[in-house]
Backbone as CSV, one residue per row, in Angstrom:
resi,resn,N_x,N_y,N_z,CA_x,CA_y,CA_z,C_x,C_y,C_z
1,UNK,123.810,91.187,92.058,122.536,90.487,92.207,122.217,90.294,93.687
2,UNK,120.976,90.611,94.090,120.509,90.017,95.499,119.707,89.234,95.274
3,UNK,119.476,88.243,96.247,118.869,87.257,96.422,118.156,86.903,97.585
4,UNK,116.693,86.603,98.090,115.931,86.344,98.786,114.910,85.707,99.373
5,UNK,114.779,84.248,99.406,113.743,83.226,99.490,113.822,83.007,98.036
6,UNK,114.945,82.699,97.296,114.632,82.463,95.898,114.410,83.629,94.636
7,UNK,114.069,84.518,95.289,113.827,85.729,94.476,115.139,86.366,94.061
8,UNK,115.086,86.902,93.007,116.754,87.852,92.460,116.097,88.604,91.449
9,UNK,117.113,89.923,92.210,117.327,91.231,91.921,118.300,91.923,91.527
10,UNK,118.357,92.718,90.389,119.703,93.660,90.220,119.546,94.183,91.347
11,UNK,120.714,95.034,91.759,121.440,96.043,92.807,121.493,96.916,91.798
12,UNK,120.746,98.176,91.977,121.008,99.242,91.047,120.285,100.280,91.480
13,UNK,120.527,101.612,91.255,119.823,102.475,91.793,118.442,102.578,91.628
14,UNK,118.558,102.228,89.917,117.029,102.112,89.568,116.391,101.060,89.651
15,UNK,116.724,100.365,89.874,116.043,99.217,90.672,115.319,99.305,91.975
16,UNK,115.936,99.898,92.980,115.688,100.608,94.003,114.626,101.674,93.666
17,UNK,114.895,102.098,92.952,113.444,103.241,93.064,112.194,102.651,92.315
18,UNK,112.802,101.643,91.939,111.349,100.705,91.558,110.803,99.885,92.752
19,UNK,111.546,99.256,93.761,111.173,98.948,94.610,110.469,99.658,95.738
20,UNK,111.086,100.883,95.959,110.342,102.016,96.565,109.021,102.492,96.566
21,UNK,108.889,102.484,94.693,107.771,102.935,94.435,106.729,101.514,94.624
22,UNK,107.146,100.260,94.483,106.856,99.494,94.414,106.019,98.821,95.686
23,UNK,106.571,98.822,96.715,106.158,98.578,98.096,105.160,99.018,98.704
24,UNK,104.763,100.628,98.062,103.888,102.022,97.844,102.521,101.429,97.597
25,UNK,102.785,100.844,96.165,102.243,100.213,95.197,101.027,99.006,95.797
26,UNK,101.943,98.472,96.456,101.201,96.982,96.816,100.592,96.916,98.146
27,UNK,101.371,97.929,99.210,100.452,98.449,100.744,99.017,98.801,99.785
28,UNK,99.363,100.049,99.396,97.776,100.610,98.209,96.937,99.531,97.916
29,UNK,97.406,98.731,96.795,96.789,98.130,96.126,96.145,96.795,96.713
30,UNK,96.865,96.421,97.846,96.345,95.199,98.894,95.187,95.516,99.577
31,UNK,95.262,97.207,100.366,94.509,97.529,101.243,93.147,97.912,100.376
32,UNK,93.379,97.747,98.949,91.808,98.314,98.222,91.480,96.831,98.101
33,UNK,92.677,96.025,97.890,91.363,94.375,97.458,90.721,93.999,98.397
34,UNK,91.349,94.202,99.828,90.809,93.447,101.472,89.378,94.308,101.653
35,UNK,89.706,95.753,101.164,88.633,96.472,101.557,87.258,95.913,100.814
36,UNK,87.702,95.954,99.678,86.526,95.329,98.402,85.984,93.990,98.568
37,UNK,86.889,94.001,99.746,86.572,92.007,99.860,85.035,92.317,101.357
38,UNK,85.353,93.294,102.266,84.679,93.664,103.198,85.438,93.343,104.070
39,UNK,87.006,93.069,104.114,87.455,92.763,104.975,87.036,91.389,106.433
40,UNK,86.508,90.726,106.167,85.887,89.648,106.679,85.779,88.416,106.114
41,UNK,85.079,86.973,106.081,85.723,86.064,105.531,84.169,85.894,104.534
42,UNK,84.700,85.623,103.480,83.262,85.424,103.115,82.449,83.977,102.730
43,UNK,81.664,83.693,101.924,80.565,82.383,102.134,81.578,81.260,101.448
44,UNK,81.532,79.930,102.129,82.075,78.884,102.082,83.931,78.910,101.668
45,UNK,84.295,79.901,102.537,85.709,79.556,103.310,86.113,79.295,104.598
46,UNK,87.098,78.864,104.463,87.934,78.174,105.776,87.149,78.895,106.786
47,UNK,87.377,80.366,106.619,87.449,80.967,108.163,85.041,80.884,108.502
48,UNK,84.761,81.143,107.494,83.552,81.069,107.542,82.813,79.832,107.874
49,UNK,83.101,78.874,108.006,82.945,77.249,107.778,83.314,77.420,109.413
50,UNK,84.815,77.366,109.498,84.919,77.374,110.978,83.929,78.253,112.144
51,UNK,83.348,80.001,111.721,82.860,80.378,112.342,81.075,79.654,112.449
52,UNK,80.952,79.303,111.686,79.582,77.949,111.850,79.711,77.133,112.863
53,UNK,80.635,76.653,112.977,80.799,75.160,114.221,80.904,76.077,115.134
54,UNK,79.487,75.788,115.680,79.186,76.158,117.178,80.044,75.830,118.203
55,UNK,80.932,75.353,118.494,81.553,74.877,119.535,82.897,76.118,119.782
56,UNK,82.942,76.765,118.163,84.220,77.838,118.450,83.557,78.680,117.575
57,UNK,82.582,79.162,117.804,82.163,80.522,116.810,82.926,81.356,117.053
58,UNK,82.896,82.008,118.897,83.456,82.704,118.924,84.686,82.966,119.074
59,UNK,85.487,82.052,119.349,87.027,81.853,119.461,87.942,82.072,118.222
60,UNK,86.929,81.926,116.672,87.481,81.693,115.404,86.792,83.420,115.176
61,UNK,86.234,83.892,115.674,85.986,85.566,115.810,87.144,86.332,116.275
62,UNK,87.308,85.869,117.287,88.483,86.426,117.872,89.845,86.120,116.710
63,UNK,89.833,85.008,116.370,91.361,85.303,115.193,90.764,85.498,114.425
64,UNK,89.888,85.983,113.760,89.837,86.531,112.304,90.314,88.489,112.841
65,UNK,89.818,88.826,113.865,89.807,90.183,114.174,91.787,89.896,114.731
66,UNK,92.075,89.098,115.110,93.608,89.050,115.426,94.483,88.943,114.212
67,UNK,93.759,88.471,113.346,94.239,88.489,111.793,94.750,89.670,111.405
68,UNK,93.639,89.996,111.751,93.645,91.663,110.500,94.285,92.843,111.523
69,UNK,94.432,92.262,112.861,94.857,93.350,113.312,96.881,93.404,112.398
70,UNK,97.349,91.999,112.549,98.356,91.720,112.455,98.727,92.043,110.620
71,UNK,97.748,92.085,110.115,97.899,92.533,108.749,98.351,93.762,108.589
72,UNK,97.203,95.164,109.906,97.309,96.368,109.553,98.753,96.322,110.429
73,UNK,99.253,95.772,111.455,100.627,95.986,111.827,102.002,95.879,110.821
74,UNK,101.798,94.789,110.292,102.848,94.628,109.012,102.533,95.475,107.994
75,UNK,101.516,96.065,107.563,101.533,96.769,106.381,101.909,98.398,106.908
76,UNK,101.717,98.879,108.374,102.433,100.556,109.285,103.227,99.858,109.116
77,UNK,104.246,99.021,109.274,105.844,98.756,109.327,106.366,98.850,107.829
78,UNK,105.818,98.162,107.111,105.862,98.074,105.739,106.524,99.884,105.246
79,UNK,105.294,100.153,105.517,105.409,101.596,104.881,106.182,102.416,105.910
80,UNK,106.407,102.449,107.038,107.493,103.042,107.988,108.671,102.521,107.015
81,UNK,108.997,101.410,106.717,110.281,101.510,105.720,110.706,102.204,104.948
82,UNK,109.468,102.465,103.901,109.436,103.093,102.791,109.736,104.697,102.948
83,UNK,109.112,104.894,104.128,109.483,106.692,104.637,110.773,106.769,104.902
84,UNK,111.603,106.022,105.661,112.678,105.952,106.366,113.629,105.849,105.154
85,UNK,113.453,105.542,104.226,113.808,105.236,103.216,114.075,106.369,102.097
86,UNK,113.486,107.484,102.320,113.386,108.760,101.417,114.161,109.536,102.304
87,UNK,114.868,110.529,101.291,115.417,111.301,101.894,114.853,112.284,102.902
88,UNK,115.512,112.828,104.125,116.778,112.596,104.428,116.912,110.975,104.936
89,UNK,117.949,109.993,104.399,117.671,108.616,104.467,118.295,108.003,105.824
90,UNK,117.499,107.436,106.519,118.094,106.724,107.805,118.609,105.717,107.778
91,UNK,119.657,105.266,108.397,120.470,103.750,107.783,120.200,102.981,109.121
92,UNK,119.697,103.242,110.562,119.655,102.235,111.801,118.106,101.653,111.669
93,UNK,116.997,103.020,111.922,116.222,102.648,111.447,114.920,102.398,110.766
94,UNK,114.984,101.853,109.849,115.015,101.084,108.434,114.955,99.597,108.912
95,UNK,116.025,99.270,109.852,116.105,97.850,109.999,114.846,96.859,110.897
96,UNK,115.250,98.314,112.120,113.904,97.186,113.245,112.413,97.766,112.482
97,UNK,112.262,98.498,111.779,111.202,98.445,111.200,110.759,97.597,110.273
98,UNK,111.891,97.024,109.725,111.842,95.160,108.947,111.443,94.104,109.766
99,UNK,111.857,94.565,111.001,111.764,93.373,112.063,110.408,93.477,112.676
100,UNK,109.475,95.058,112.841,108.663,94.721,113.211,107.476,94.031,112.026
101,UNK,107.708,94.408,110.889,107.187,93.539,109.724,107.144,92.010,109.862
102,UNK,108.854,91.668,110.054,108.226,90.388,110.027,107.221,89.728,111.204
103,UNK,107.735,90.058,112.066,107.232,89.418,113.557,105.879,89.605,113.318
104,UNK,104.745,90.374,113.059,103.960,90.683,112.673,102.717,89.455,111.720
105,UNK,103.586,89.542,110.474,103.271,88.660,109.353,103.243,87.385,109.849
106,UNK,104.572,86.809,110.607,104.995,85.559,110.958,103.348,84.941,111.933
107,UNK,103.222,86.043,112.832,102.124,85.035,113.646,100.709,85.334,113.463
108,UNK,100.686,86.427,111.935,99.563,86.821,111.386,99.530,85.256,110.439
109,UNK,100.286,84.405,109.845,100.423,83.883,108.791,100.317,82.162,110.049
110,UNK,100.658,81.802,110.993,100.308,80.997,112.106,99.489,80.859,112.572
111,UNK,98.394,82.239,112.342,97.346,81.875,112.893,96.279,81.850,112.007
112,UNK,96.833,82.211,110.597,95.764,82.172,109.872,95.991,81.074,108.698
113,UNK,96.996,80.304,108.925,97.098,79.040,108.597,95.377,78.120,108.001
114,UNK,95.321,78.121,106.301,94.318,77.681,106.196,93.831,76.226,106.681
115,UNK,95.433,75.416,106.601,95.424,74.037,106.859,95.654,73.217,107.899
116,UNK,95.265,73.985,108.912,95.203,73.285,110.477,94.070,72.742,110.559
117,UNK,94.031,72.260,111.549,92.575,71.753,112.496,91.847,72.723,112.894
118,UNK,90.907,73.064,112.915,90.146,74.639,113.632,90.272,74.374,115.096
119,UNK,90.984,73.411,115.967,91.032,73.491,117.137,92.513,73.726,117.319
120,UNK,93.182,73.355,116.510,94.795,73.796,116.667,94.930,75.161,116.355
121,UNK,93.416,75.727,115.795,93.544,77.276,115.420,92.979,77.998,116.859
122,UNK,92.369,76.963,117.490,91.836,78.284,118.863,92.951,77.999,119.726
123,UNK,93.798,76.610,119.809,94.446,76.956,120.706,95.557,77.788,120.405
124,UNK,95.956,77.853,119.506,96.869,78.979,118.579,96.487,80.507,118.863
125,UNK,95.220,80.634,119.046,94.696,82.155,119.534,94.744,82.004,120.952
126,UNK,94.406,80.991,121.680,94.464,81.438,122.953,95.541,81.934,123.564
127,UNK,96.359,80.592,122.808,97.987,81.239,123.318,98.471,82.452,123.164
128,UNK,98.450,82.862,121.980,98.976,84.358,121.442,98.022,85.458,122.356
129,UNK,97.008,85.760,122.696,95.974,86.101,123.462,96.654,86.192,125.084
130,UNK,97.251,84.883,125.572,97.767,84.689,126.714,99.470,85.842,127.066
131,UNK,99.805,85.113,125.706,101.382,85.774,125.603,101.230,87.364,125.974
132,UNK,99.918,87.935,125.395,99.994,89.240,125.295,99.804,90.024,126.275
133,UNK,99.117,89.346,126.773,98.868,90.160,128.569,99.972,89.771,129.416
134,UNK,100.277,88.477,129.294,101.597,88.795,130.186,102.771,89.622,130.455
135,UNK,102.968,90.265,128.967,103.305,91.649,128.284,102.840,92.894,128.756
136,UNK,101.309,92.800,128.987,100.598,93.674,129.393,100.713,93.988,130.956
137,UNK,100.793,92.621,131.738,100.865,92.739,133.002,102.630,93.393,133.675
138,UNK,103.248,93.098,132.817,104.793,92.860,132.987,104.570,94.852,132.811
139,UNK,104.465,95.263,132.204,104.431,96.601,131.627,103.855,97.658,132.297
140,UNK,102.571,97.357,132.911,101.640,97.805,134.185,102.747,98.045,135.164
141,UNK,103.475,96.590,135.658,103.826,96.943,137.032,105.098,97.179,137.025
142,UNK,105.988,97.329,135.517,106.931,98.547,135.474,106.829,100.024,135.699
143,UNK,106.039,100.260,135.571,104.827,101.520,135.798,104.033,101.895,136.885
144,UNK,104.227,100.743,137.742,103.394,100.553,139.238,102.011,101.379,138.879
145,UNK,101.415,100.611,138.125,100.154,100.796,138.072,99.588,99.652,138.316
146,UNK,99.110,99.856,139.131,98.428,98.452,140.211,96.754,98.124,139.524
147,UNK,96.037,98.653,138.825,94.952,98.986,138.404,95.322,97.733,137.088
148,UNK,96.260,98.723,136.546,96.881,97.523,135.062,97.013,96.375,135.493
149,UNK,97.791,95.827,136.510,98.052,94.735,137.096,97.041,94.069,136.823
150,UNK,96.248,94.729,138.152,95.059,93.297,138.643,93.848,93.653,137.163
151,UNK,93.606,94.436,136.173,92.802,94.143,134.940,93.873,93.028,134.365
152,UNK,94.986,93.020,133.627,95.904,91.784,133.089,95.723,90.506,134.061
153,UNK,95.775,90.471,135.226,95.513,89.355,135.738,94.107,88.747,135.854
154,UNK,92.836,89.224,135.717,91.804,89.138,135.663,91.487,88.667,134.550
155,UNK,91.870,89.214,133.221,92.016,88.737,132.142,92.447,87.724,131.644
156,UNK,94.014,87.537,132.335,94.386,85.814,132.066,93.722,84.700,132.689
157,UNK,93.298,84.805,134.135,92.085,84.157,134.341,91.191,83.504,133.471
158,UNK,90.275,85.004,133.056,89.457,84.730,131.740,89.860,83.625,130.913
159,UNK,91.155,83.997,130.519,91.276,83.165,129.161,92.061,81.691,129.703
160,UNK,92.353,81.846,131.080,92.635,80.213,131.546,90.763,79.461,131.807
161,UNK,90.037,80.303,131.902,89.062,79.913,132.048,88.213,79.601,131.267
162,UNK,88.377,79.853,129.590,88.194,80.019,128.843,88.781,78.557,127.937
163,UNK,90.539,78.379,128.392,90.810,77.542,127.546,90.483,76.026,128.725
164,UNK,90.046,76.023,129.980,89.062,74.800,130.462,88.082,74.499,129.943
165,UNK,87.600,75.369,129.839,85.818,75.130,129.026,85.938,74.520,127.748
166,UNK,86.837,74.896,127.110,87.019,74.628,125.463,88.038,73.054,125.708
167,UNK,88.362,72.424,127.593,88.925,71.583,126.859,90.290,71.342,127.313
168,UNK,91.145,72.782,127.122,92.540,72.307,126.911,93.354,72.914,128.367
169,UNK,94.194,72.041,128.162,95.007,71.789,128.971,96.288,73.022,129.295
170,UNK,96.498,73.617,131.034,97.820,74.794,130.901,98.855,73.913,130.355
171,UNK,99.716,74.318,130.176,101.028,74.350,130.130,102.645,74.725,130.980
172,UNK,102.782,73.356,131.574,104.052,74.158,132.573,105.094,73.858,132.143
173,UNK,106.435,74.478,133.136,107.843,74.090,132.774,107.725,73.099,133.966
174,UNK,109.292,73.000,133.807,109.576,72.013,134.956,109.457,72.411,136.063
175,UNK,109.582,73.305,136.666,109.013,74.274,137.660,107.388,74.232,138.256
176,UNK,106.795,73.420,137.395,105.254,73.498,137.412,104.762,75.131,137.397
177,UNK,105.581,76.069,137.116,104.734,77.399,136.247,104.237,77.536,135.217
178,UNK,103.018,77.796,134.947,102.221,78.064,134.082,103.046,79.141,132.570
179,UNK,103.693,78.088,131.645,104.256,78.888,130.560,102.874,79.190,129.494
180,UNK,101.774,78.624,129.346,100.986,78.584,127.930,99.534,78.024,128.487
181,UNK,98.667,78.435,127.855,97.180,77.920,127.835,97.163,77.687,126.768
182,UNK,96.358,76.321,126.571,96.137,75.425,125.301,97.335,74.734,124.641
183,UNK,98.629,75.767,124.736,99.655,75.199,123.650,100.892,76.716,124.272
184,UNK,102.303,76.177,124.692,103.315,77.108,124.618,103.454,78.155,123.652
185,UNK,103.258,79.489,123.727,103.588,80.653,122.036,104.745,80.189,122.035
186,UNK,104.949,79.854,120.849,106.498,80.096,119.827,106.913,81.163,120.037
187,UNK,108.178,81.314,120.256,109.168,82.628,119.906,108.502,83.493,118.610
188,UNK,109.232,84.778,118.427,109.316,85.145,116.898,109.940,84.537,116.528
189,UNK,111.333,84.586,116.519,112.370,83.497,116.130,111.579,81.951,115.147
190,UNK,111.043,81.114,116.284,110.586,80.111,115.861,109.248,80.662,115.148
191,UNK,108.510,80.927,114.641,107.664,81.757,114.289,108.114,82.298,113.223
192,UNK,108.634,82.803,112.631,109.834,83.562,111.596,110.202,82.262,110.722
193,UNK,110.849,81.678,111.513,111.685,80.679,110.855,111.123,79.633,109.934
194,UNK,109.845,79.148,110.867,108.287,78.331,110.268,107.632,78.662,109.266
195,UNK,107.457,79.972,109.645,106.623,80.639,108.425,106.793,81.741,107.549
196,UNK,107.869,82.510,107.570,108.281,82.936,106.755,109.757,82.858,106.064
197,UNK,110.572,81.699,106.392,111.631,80.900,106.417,113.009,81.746,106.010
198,UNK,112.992,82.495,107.076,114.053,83.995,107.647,114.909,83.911,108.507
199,UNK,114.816,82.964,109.557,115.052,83.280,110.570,116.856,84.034,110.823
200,UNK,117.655,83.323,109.486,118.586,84.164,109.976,118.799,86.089,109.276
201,UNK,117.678,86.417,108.745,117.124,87.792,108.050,116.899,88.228,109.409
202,UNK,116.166,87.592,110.620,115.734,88.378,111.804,116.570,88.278,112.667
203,UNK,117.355,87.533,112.338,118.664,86.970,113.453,119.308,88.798,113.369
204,UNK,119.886,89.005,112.143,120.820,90.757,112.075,119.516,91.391,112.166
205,UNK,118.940,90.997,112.093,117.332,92.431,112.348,117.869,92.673,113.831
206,UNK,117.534,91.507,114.263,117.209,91.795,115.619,118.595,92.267,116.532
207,UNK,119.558,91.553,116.042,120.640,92.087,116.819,121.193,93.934,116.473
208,UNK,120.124,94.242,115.217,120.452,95.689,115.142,119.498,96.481,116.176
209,UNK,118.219,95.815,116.281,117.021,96.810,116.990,117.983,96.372,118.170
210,UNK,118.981,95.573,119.048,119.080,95.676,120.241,120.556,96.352,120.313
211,UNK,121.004,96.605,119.662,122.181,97.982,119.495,123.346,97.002,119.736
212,UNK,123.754,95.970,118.795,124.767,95.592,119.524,125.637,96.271,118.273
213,UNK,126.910,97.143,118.643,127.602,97.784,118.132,128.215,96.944,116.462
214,UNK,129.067,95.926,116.529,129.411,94.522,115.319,128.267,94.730,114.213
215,UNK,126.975,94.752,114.580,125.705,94.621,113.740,125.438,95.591,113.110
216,UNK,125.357,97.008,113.748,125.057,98.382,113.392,126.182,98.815,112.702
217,UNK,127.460,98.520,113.009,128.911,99.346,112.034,128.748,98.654,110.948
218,UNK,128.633,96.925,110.609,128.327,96.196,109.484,127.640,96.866,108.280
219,UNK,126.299,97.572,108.535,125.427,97.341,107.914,124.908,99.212,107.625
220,UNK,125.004,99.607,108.793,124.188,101.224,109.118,125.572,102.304,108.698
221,UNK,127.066,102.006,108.581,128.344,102.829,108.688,128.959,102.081,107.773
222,UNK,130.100,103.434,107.275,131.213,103.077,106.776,132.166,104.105,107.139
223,UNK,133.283,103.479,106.791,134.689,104.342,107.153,135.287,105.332,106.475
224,UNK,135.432,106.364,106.900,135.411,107.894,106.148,136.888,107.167,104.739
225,UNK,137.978,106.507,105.416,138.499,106.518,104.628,139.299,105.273,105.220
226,UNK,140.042,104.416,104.172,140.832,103.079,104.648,141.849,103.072,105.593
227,UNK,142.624,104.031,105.503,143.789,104.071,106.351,143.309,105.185,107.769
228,UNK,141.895,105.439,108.068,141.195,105.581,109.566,140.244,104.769,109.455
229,UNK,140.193,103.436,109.285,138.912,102.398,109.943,138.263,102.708,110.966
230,UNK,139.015,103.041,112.104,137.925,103.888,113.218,137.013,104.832,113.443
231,UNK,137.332,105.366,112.147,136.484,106.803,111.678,135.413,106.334,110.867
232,UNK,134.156,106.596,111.567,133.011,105.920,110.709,131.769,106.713,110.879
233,UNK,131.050,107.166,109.244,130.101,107.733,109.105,129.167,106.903,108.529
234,UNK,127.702,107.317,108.868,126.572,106.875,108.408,126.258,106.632,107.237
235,UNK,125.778,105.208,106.678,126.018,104.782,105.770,124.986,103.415,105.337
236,UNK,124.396,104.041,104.157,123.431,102.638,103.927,123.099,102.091,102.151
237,UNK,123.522,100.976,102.119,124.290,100.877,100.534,123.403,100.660,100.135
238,UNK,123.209,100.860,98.495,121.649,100.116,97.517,121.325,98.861,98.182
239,UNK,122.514,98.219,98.141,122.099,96.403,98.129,121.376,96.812,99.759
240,UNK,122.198,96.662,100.664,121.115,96.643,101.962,119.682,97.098,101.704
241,UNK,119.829,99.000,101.051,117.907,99.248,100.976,117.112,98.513,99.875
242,UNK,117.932,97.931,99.064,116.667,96.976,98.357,116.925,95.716,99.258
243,UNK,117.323,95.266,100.282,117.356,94.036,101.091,116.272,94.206,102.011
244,UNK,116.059,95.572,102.231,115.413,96.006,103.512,114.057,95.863,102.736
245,UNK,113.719,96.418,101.842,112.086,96.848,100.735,112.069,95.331,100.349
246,UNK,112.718,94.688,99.571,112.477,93.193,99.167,111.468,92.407,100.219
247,UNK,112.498,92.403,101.673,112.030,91.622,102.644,110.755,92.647,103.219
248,UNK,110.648,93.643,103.480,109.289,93.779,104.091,108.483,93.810,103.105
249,UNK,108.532,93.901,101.739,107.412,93.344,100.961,107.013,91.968,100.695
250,UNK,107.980,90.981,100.984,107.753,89.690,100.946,106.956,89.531,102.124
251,UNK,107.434,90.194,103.354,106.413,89.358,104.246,105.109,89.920,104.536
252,UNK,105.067,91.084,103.883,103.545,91.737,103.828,102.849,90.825,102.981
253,UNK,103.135,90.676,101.741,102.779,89.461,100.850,102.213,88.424,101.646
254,UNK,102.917,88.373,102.309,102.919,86.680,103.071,101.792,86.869,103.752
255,UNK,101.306,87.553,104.507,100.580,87.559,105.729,98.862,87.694,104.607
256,UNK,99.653,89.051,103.938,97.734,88.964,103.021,97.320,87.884,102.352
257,UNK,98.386,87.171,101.938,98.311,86.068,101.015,97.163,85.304,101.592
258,UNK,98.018,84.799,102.955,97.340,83.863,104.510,95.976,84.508,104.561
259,UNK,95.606,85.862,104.448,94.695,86.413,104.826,93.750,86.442,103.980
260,UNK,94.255,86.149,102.603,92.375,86.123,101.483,92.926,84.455,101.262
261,UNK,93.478,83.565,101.515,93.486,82.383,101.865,92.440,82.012,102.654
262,UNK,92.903,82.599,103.930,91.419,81.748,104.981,90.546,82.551,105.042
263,UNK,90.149,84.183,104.682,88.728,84.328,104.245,88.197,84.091,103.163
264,UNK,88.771,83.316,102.545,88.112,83.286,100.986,87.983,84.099,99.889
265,UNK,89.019,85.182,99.414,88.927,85.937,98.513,89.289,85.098,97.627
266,UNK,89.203,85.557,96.432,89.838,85.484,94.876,91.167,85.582,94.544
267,UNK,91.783,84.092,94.579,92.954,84.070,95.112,93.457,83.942,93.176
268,UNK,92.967,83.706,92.644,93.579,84.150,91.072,93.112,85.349,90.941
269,UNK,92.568,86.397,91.318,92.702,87.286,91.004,93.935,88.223,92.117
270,UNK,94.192,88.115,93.166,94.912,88.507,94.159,96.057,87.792,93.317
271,UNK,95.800,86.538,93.222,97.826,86.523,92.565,97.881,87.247,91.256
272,UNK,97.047,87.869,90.476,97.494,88.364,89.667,98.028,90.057,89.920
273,UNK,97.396,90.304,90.961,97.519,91.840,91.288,98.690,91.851,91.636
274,UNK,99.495,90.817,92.969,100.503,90.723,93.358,101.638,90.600,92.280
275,UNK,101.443,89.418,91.022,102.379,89.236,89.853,102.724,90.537,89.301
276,UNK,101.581,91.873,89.068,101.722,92.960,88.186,102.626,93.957,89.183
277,UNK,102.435,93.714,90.457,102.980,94.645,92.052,104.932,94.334,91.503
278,UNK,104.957,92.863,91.690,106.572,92.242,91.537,106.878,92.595,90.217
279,UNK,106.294,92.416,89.298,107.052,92.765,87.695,107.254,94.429,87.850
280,UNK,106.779,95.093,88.280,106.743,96.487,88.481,108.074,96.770,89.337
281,UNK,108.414,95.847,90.462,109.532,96.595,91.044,110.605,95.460,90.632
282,UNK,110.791,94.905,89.425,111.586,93.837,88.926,111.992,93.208,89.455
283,UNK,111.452,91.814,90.164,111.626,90.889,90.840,111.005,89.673,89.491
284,UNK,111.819,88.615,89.771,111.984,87.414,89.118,110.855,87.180,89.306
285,UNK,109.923,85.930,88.740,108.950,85.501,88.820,108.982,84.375,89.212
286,UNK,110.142,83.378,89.795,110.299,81.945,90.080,110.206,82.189,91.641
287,UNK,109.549,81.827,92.490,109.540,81.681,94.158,109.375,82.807,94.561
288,UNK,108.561,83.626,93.994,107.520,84.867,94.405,107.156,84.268,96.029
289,UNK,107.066,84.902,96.866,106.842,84.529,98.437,105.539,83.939,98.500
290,UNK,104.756,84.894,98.026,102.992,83.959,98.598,102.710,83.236,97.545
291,UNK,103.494,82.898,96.717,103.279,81.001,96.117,104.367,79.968,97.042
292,UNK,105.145,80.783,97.566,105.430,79.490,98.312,105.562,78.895,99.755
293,UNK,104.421,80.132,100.302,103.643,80.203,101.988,102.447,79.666,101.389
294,UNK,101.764,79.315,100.285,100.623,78.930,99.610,100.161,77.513,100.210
């Protein structure tokens, strides 16, 4: 049996190829309801209500389009699993492609949080907005592209200038350097942990995407035979690839869930599509993920 946020699964081959097909299933079948929805928020929801109050029309524009970007990121990772996953089958990675799933979902599902304040939601975008260019700038001038530079720095400007107008306050360390506009970004880590309640699922994610040898022999190898333990070939067991498909379908779940949450889709009809998605790749029906990010 595996087990996952409550959810349990046989370990079985065919189980696994239900999950396979399954994951297939629900990228598909998600990306036709969002589409049918128009992909946008529609009349008298969260996100629509918020884009009315003049004071953040456009700031609550900007995360609805940060939304969905973070949707279509988790759902390419999603399905990068699922390939990696077919023969010829890869056992390393499989994994950071879980990891870029979650990370994804986690601050797709933070920022699209139906039950905040709509001002704890812009400063929530500004920040993430901020985080990203610093990324951007950091990356430029690994590259000594001086052009990248001073556009990323021009830009954070902007959006320090941006989060005065609206109000809020930088953010320093003790150092008095500028860590955050409006509000410090959370880690993934913390981010993960909050909202899709993983954190030690990303803890071995992550220590596999950074090659630490302990993590990768664990999980990606096994030993040709007992009496040469040192001798180790590539190796990736049922239970891990339905660990790997479980979890990036849970947190794809998670993020769309968040996502016809605060635009207002048809959320009994979306949980029913999702219920027919899980009975299909035989998953329990008690603590299904997006009833309990709900």
């Amino acid at each position: 049996m595996l087990t996952i946020q409550g959810v349990t699964v046989e370990i079985t081959t065919e189980n696994y190829d239900k999950l396979q097909s399954g994951i297939k299933s629900l990228l598909e079948e998600v990306s036709q309801f969002v589409n049918a929805n128009g992909n946008y928020p529609q009349g008298k929801s969260v996100a629509s209500d918020e884009v009315e109050e003049c004071a953040y029309s456009e700031e609550i524009q900007t995360v609805c389009s940060q939304g969905c970007l973070l949707v279509e990121s988790a759902g390419d990772h999603a399905f990068a699993v699922s390939r990696l996953l077919e023969p010829p089958l890869l056992t390393i990675s499989p994994w950071t492609s879980v990891r870029g799933v979650l990370e994804a979902a986690a601050y797709g599902c933070w920022l699209m949080d139906p039950d905040i304040a709509v001002r704890d939601r812009v400063a929530r975008s500004l920040a993430f907005r901020y985080g990203g260019l610093l990324h951007q700038k950091k990356a430029a001038g690994s590259m000594g592209d001086e052009n990248g530079v001073r556009h990323a720095k021009e830009r954070i400007q902007e959006i320090k200038a941006d989060a005065r107008r609206l109000g809020f306050e930088e953010k320093t360390d003790k150092k008095g350097k500028v860590v955050g506009v409006a509000m410090t970004l959370p880690s993934s880590t913390e981010c993960i942990r909050d909202n899709l309640f993983n954190e030690s699922g990303y803890r071995i994610l992550s220590s596999i995407a950074h090659s630490h040898p302990s993590a990768m022999i664990s999980v990606s190898f096994k030993a040709k035979n007992e009496s040469e333990p040192s001798l180790l070939s590539k190796n990736l067991s049922v239970g891990s690839a339905c660990w790997l498909l479980m979890t990036a379908a849970d947190a794809f779940s998670a993020i769309a869930w968040r996502q016809a949450s605060y635009f207002g889709y048809d959320l009994e009809e979306f949980g029913h599509l999702l219920n027919e998605i899980y009975d299909g790749m035989g998953i329990r029906k008690d603590g299904r993920f997006w009833q309990i990010t709900s």
